[in-house]
N, CA, C and O of each residue as an XYZ file, in Angstrom:
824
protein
N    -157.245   -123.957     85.314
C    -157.283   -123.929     83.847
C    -157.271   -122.494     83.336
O    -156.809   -122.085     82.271
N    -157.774   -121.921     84.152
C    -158.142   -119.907     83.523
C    -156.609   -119.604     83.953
O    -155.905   -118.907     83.223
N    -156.234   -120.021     84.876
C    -154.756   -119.141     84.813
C    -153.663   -119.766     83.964
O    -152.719   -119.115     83.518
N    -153.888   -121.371     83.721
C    -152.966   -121.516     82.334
C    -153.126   -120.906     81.212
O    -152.303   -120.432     80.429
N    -154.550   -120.968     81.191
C    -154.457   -120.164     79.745
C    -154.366   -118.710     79.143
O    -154.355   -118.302     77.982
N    -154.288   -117.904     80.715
C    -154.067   -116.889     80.381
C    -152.379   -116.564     80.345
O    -151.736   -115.618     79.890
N    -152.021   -117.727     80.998
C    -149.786   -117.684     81.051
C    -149.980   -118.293     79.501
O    -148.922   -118.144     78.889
N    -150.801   -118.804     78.850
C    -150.331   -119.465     77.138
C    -150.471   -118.011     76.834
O    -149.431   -117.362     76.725
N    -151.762   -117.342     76.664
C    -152.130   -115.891     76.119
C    -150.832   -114.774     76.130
O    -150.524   -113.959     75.260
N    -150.284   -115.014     77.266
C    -149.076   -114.188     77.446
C    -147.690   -114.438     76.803
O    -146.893   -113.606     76.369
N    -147.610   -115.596     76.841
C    -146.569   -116.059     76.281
C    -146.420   -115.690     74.735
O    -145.265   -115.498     74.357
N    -147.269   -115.588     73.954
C    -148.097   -115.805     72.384
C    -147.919   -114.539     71.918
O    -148.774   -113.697     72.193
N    -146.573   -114.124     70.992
C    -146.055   -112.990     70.743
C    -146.706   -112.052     70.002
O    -147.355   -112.422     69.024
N    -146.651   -111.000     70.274
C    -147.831   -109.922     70.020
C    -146.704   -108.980     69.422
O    -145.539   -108.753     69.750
N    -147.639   -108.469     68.280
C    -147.028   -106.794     67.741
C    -148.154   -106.294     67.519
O    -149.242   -106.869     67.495
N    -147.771   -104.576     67.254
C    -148.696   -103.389     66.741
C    -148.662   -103.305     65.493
O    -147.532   -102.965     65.141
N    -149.448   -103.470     64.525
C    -149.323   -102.600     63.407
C    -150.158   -101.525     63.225
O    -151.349   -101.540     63.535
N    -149.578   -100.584     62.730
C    -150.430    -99.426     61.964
C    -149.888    -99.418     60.898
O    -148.754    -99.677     60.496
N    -151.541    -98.837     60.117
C    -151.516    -98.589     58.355
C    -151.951    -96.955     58.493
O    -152.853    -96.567     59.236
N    -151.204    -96.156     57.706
C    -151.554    -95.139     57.624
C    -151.976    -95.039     56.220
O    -152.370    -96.000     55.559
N    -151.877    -93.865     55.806
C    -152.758    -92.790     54.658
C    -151.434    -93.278     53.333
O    -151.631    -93.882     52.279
N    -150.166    -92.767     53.877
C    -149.046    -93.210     52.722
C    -149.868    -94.304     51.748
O    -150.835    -95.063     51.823
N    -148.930    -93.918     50.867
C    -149.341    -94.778     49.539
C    -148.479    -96.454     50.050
O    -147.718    -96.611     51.005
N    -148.872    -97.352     49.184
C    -148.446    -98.683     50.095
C    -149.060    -99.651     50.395
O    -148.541   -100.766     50.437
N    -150.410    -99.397     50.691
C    -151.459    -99.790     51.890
C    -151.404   -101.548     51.992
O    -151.758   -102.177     52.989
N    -150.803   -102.239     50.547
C    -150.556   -103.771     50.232
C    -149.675   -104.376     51.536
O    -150.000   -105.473     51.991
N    -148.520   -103.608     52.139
C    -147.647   -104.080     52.984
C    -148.096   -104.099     54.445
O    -147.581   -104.765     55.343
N    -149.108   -103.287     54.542
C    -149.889   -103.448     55.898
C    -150.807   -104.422     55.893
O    -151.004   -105.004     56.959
N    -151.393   -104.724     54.978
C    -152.281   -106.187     54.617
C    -151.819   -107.436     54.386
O    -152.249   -108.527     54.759
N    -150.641   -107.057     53.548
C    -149.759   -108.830     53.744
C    -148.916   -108.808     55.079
O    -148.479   -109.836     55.595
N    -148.764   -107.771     55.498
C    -147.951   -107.880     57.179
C    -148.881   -109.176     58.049
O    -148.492   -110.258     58.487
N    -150.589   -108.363     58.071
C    -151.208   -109.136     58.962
C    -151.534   -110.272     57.957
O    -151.433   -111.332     58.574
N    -151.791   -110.434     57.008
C    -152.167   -112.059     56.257
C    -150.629   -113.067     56.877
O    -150.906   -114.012     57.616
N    -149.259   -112.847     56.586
C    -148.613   -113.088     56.891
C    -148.246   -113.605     58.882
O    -148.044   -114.741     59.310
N    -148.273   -112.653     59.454
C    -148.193   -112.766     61.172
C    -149.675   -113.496     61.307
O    -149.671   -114.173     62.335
N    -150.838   -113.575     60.666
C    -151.972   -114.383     60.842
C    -151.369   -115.900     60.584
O    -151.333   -116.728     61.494
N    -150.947   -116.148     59.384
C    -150.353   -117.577     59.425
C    -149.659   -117.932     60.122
O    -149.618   -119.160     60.200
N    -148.649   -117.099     61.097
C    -147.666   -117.991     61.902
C    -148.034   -117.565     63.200
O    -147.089   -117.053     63.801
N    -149.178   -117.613     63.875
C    -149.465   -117.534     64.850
C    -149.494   -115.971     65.462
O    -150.217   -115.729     66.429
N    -148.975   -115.310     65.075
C    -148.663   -113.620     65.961
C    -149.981   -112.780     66.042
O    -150.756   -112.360     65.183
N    -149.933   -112.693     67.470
C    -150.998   -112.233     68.173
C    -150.780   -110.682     67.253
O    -149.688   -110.137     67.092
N    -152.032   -110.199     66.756
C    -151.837   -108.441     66.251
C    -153.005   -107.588     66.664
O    -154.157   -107.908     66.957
N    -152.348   -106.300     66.607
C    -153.173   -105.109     67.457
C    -153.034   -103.824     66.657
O    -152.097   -103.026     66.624
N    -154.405   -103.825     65.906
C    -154.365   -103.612     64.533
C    -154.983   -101.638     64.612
O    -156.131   -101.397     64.988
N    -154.299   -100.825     64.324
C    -154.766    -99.432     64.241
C    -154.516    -98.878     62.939
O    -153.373    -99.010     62.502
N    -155.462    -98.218     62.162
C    -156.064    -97.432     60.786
C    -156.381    -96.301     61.339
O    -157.203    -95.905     62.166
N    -155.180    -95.675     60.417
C    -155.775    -93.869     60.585
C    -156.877    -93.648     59.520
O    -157.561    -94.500     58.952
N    -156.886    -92.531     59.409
C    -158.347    -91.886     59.145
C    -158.035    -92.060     57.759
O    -158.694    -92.725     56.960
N    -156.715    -91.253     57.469
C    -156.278    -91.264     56.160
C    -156.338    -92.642     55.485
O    -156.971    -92.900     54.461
N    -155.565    -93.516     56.228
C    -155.701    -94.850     55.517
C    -157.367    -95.333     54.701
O    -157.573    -95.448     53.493
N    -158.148    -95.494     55.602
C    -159.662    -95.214     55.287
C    -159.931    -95.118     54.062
O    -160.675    -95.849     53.408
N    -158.966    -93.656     53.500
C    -159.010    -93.170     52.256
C    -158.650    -93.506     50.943
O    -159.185    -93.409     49.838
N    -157.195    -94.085     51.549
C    -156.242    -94.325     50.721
C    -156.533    -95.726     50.269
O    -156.787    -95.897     49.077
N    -156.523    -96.839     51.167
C    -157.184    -98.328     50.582
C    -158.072    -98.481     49.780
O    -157.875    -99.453     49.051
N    -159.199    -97.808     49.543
C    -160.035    -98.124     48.767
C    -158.756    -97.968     47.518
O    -158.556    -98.942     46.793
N    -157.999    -96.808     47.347
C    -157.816    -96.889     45.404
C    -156.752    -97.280     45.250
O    -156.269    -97.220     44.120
N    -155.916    -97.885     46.459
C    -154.932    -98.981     46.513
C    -155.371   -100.479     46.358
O    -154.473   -101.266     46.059
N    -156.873   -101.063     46.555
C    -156.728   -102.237     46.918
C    -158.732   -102.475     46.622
O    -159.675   -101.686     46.681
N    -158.640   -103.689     46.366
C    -160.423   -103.783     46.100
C    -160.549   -104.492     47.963
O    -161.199   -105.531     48.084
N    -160.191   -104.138     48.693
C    -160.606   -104.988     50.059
C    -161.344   -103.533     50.657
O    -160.804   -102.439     50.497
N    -162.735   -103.717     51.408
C    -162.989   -103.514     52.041
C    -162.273   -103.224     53.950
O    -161.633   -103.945     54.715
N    -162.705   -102.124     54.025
C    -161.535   -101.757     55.849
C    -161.564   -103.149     56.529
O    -160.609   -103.826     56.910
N    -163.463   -103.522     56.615
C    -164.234   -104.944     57.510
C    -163.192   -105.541     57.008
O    -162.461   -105.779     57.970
N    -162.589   -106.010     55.823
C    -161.891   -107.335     55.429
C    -160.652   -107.445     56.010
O    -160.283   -108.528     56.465
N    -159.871   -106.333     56.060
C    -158.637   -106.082     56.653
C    -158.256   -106.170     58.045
O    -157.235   -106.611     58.573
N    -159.770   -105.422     58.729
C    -159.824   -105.810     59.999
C    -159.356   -107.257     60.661
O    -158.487   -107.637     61.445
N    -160.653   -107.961     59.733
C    -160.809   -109.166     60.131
C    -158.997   -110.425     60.475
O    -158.762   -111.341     61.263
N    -158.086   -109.649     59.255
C    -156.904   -110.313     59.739
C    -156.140   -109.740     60.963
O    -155.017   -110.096     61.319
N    -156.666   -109.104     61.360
C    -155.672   -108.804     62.901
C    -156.819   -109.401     63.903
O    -158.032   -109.600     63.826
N    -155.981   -109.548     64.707
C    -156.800   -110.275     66.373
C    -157.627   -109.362     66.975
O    -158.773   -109.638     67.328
N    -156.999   -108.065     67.138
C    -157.328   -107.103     68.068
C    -157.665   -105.678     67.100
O    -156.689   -105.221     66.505
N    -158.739   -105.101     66.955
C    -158.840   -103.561     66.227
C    -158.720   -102.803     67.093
O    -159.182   -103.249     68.143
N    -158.392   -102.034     67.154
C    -158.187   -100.601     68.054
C    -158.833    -99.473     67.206
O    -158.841    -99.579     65.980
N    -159.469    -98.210     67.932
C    -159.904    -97.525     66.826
C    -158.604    -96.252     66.459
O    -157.641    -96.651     67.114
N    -158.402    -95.634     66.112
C    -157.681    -94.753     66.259
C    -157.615    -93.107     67.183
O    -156.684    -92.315     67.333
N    -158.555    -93.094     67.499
C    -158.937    -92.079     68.656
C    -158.879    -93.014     70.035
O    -159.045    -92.383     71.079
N    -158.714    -94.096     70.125
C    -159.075    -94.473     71.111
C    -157.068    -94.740     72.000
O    -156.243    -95.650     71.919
N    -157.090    -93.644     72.602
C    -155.792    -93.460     73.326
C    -155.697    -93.910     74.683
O    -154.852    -93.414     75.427
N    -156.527    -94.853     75.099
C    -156.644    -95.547     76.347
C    -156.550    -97.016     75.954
O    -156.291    -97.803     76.865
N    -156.719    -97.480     74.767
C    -156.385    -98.896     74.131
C    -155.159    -99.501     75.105
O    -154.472    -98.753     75.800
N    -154.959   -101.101     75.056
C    -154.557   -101.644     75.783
C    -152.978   -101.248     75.615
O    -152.204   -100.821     76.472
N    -152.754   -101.530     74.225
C    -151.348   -101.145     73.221
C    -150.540    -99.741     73.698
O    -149.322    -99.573     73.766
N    -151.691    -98.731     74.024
C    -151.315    -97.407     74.837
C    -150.777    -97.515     76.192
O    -150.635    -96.498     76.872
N    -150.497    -98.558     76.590
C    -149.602    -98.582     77.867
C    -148.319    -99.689     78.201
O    -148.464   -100.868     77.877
N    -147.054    -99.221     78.873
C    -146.183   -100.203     78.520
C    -146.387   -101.412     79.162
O    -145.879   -102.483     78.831
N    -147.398   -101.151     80.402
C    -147.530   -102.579     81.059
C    -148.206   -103.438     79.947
O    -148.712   -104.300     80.666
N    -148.526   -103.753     78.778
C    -149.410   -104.129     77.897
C    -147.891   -105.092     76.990
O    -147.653   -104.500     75.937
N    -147.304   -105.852     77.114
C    -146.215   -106.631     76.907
C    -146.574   -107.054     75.302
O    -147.395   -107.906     74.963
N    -145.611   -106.101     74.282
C    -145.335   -106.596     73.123
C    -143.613   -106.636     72.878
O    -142.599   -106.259     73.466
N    -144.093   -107.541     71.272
C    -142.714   -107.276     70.671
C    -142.560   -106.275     70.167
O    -141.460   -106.371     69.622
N    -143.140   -104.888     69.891
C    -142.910   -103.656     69.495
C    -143.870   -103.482     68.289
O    -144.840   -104.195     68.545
N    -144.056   -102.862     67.083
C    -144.548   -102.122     66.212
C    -144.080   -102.404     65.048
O    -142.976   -102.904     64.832
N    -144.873   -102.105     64.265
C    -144.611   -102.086     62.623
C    -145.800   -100.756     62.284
O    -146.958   -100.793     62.700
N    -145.394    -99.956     61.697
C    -146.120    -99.215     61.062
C    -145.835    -98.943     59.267
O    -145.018    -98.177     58.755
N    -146.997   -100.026     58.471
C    -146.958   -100.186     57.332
C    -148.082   -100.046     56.209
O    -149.202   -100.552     56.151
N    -147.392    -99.167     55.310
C    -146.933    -97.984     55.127
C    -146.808    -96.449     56.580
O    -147.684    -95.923     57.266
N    -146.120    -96.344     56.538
C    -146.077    -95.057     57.159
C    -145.442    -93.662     56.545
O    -144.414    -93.356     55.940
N    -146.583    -93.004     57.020
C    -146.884    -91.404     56.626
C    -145.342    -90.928     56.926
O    -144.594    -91.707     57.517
N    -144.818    -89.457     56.451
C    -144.093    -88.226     57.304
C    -144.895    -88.062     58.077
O    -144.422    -88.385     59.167
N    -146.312    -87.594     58.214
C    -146.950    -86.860     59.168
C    -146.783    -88.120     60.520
O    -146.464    -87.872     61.683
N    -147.068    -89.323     59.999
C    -147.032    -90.069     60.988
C    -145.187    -90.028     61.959
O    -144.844    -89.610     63.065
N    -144.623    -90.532     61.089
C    -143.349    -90.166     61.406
C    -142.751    -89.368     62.056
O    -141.818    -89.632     62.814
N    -143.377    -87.920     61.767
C    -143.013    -87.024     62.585
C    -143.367    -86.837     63.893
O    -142.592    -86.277     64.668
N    -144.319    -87.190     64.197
C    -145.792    -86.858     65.270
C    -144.785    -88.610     66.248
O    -145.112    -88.885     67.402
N    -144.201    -89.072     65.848
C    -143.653    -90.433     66.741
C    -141.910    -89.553     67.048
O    -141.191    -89.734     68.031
N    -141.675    -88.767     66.043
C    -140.738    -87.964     66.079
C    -139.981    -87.493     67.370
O    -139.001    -87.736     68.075
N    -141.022    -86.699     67.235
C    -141.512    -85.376     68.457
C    -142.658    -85.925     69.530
O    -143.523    -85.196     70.014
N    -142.575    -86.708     69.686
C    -143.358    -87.182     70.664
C    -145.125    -87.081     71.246
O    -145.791    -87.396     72.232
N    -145.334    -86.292     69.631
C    -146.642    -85.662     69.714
C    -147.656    -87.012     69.605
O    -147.661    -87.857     68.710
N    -148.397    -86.947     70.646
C    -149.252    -88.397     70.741
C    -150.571    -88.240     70.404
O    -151.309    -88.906     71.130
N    -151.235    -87.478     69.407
C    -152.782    -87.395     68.991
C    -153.532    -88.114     69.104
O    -154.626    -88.011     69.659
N    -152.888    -89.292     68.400
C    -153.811    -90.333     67.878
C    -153.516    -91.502     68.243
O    -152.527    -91.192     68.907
N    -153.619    -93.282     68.407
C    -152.789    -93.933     68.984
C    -152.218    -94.802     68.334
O    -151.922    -95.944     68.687
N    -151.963    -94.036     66.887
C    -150.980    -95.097     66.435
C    -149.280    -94.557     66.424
O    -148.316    -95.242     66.082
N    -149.260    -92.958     66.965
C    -148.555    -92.215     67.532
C    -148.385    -92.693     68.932
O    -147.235    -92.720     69.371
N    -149.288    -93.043     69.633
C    -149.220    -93.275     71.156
C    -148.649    -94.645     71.089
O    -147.537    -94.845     71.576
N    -149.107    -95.303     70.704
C    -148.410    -96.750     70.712
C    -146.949    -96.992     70.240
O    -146.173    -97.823     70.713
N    -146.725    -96.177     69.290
C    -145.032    -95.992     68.905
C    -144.131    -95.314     69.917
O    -142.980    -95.657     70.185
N    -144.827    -94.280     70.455
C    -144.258    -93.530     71.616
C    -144.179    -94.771     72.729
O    -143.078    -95.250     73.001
N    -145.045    -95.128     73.178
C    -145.030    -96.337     74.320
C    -144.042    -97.350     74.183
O    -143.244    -97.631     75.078
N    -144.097    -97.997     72.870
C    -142.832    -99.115     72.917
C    -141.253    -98.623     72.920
O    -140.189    -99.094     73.320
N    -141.632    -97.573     72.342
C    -140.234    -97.119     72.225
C    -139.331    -96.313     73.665
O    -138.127    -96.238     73.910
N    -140.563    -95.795     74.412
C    -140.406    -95.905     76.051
C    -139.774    -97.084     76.829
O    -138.886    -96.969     77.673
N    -140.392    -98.300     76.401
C    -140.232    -99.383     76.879
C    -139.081    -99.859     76.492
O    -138.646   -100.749     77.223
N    -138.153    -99.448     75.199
C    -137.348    -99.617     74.672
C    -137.730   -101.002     73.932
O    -136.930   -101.921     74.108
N    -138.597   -101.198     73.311
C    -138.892   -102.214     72.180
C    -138.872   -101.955     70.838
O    -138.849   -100.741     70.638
N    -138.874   -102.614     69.834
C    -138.517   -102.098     68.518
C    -139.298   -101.844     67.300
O    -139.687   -102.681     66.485
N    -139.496   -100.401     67.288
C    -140.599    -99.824     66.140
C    -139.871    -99.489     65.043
O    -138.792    -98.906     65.149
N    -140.487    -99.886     63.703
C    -139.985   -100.139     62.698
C    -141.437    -99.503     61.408
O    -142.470   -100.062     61.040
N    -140.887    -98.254     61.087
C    -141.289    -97.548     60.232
C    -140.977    -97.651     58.709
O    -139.842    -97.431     58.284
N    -142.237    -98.062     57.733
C    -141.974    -98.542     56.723
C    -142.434    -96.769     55.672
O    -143.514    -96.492     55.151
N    -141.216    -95.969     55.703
C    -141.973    -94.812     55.652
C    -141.581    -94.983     53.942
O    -140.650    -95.532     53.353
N    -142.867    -94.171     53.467
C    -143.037    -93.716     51.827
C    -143.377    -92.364     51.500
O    -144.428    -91.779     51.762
N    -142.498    -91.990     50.975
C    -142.526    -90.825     50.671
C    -141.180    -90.690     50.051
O    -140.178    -91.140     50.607
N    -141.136    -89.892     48.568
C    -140.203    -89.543     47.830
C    -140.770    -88.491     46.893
O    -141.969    -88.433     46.620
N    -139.453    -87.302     46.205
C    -137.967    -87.406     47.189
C    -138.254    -86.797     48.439
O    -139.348    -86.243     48.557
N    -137.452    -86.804     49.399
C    -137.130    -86.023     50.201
C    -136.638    -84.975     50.662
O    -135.458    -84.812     50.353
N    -137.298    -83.843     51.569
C    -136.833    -82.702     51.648
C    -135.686    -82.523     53.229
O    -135.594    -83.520     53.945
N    -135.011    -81.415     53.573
C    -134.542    -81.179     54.674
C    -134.984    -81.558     55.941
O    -134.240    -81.843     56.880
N    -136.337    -81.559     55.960
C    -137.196    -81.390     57.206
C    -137.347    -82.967     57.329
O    -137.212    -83.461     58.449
N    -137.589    -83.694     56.358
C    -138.050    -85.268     56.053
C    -136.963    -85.748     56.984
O    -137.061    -86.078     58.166
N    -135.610    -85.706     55.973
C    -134.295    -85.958     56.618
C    -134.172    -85.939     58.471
O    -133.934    -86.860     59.252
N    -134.419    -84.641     58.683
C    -133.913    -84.126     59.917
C    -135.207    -84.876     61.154
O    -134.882    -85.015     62.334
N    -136.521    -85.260     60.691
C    -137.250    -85.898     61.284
C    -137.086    -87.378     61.722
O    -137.440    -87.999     62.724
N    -136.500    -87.664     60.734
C    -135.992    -89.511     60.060
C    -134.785    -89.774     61.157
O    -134.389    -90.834     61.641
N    -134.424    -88.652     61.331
C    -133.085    -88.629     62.018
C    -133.494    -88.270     63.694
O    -132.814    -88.652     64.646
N    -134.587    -87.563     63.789
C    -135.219    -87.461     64.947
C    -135.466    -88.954     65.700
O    -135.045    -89.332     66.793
N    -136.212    -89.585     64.819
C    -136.989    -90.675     65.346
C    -135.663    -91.804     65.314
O    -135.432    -92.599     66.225
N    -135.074    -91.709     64.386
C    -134.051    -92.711     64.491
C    -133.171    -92.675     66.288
O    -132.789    -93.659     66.922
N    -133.086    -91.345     66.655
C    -132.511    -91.175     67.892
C    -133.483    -91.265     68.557
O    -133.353    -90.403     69.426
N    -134.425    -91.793     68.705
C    -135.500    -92.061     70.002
C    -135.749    -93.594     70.130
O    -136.314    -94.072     71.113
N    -135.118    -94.630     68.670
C    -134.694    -95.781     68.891
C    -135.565    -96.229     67.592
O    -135.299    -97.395     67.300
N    -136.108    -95.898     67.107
C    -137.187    -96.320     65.891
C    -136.457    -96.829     64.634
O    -135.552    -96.062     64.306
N    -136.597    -97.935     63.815
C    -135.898    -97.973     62.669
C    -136.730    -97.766     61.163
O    -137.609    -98.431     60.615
N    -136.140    -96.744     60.853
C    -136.276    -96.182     59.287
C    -136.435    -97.510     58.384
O    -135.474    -98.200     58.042
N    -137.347    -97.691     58.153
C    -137.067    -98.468     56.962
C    -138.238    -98.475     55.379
O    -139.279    -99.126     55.295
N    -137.812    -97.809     54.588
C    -138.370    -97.296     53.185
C    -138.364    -98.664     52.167
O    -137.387    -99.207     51.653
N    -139.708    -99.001     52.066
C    -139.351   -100.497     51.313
C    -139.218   -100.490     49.976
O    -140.028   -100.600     49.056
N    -137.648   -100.291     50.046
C    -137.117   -100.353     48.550
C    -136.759   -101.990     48.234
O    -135.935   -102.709     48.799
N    -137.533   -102.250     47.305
C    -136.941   -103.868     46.164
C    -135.667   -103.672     46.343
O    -134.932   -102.693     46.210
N    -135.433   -105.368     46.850
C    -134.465   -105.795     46.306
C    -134.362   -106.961     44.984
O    -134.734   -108.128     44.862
N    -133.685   -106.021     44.128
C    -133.438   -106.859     42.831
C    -133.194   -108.201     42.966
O    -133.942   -109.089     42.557
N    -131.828   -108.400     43.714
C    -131.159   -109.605     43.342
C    -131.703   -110.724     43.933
O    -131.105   -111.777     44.153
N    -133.229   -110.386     44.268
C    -133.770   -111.594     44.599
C    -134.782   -112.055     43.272
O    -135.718   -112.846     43.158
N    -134.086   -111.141     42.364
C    -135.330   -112.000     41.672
C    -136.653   -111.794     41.510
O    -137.291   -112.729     41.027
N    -137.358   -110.569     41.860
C    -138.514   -111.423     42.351
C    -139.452   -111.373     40.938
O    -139.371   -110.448     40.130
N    -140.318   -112.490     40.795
C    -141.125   -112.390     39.372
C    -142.808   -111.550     39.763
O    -143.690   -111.430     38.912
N    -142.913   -111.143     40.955
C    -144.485   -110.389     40.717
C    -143.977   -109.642     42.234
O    -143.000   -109.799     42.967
N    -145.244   -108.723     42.267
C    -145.528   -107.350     43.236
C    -145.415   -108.386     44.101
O    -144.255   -108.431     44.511
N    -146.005   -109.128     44.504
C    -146.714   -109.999     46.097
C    -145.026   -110.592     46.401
O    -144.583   -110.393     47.532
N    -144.273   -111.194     45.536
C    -142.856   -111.492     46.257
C    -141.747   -110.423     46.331
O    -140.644   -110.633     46.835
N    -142.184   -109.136     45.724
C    -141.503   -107.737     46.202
C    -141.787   -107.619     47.800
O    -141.034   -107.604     48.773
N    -143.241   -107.538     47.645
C    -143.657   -107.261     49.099
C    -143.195   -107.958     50.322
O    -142.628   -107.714     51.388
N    -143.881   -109.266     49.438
C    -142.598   -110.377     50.951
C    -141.512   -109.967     51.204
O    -141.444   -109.350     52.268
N    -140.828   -110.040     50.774
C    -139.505   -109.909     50.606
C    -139.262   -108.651     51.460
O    -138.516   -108.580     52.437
N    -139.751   -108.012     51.115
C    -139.632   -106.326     52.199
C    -140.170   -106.835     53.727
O    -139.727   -106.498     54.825
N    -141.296   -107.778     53.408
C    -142.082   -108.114     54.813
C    -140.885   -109.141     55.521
O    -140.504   -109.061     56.689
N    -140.646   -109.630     55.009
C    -139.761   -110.594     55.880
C    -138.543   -110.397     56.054
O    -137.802   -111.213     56.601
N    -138.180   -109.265     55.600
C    -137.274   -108.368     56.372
C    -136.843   -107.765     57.309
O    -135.786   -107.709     57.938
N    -138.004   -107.220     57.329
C    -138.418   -106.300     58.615
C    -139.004   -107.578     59.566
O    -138.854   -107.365     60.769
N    -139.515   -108.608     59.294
C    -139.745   -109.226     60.702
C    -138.805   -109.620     61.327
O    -138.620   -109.740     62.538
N    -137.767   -109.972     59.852
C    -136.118   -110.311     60.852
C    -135.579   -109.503     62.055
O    -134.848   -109.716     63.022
N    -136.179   -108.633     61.616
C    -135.858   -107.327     62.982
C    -136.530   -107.610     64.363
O    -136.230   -107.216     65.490
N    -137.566   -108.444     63.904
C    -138.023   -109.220     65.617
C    -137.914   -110.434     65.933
O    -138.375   -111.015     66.915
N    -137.104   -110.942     64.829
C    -136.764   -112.227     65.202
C    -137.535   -113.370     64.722
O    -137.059   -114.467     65.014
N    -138.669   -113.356     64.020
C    -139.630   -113.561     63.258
C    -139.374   -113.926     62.079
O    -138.978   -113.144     61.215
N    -139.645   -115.642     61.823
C    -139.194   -116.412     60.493
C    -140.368   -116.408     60.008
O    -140.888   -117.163     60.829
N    -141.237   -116.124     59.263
C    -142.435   -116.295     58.378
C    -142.246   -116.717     57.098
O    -143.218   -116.522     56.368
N    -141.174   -117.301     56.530
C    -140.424   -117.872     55.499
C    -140.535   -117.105     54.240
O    -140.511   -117.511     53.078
N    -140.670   -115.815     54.754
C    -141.023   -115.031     53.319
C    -139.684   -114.663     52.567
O    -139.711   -114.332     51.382
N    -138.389   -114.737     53.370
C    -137.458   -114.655     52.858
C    -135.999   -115.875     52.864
O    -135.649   -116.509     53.860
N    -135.211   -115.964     51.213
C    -134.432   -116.976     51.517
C    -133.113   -116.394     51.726
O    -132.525   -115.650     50.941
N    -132.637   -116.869     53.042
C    -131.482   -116.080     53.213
C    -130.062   -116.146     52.205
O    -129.740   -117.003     51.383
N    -129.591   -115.292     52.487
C    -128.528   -114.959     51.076
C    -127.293   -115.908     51.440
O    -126.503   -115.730     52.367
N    -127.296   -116.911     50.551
C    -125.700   -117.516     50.380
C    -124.897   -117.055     49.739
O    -125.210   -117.748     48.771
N    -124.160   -116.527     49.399
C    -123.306   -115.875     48.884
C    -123.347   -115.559     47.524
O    -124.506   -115.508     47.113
N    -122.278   -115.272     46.463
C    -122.192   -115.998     45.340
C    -122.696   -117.133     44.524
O    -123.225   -117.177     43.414
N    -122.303   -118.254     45.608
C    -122.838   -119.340     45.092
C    -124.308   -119.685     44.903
O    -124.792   -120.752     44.527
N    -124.907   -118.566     45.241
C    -126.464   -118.476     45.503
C    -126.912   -117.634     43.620
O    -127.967   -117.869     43.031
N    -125.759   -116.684     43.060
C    -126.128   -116.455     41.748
C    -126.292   -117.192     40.720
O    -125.323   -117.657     40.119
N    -127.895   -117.482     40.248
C    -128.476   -117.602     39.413
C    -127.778   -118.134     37.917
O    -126.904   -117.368     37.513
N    -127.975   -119.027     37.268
C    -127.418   -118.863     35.842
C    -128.170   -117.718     35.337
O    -129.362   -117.530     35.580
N    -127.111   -116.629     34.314
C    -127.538   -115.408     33.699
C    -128.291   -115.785     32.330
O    -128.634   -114.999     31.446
N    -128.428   -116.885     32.360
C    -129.392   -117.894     31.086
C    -131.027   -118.078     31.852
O    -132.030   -118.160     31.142
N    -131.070   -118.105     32.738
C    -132.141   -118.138     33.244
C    -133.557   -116.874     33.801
O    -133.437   -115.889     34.529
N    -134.583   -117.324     33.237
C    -135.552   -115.894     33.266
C    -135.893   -115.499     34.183
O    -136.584   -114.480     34.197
């Protein structure tokens, strides 16, 4: 019985998220409210900055946020399970993510381990997906974005999409969230896929 259930445990698809300091902090919280409803095992790391930044983004307490991921990791803690590739995920989400963070996954600089864990999957060749904020952008931003993009990481800045419509913040957010899970293959029904034309709206309608 202990070794079936540790082949179910394995089987039972796992990602990383990190929330950094970036402004945002809503898309790292509906990430895990979201992967909490459809089963996805999560392995949850908060930088220091974040800490900071949630409180005047959000009335939730860190404890509350915690509580939706499976697994907390602390952020100094660079021996965490997530810190090694034998440790079998579907890769990363880091939401909101920093430049500083960005860069430091860049350049391979591993401080902290929500740096180490991006470095690791992306070793492994699994797929990390950076929800970076920050505008506008300078030379260095660019040329970093472009760093990490060549080490296999995907850029992704969660800009609205209009033509969905959406009537409040929380189905902006989906909508960005279930985007990016498409990138792992991950239906959480937050998004309706686009039929064409025939999918536009009467222009009579609010």
């Amino acid at each position: 019985m202990a070794l079936n259930s540790a082949m179910s445990d394995r089987k039972r698809p796992r990602l990383v998220v990190g929330i950094t300091g970036a402004s945002g902090a809503i898309y790292g919280v509906r990430l895990l409210e979201l992967l909490k409803d459809n089963g996805i095992e999560t392995h949850l790391i908060i930088s220091r900055a974040a800490t900071i930044t949630i409180p005047y983004e959000t009335n939730l307490k860190i404890s509350e946020i915690e509580s939706l991921a499976t697994v907390v990791h602390p952020i100094d803690d660079v021996g965490a399970t997530c810190s090694s590739g034998s440790f079998r995920t579907l890769g990363m989400i880091v939401a909101p993510c920093s430049i500083k963070t960005m860069s430091e996954i860049a350049t391979g600089t591993t401080g902290n381990l929500i740096a180490r864990a991006a470095d690791v999957a992306l070793k492994e060749r699994r797929r990390v997906v950076l929800l970076l904020r920050e505008t506008p952008l300078h030379l260095g931003h660019i040329r970093s974005m472009a760093a990490v993009t060549e080490a296999g990481a995907i850029v992704y800045p969660p800009v609205p999409a209009f033509y969905a419509r959406p009537r409040t913040l929380e189905e902006m957010v989906d909508h960005t969230l279930g985007r990016v899970l498409d990138l792992f293959d991950l239906d959480v029904g937050a998004v309706k896929a686009w039929a064409g034309g025939k999918s536009r709206p009467d222009a009579s309608s609010p």
